[in-house]
C-alpha positions, 0 to 999 in steps of 0.5 A: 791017411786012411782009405776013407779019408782019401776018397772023402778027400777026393771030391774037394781036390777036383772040385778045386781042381775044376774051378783053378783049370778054366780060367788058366786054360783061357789065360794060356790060350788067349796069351797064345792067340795074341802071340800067334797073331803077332808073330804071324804079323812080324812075318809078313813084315820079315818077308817084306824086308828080306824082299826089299833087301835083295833076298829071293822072294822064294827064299824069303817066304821060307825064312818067315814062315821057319820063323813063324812056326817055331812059335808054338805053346811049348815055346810060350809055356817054356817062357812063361814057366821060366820066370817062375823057375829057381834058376832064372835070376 
């Protein structure tokens, strides 16, 4: 591929490029709000429980917030990226 070809090439790859990255943008974003929600949810619920179990209030808030922060959009990429991986079985 020439010079010339390659830069007459250019304006179908971003043009591509432009149209496939919003809506994948959305989709990522969105599957990581509803996860944020949902975990911050499950956290509250995990505070409650280790309350009612005989676990320090103090200690408890600590637990579910370490586990509410370890989600993140790496770990929800990770995931998502994992299915599509050749050694997932």
């Amino acid at each position: 591929m020439t010079d010339k070809q390659s830069s007459q090439d250019l304006p179908e790859i971003v043009a591509s490029v432009m149209v496939t990255i919003p809506p994948l943008v959305f989709r990522t974003g969105w599957a990581y709000l509803k996860m944020r929600k949902r975990a911050q949810k499950i956290s509250r619920q995990l505070e409650r429980q280790f309350v009612s179990g005989g676990i320090p209030s103090e200690y408890a808030e600590k637990l579910a917030e370490q586990f509410e922060t370890e989600l993140s959009l790496r770990s929800l990429v990770k995931g998502v990226g994992g299915r599509f991986s050749p050694k997932h079985p």
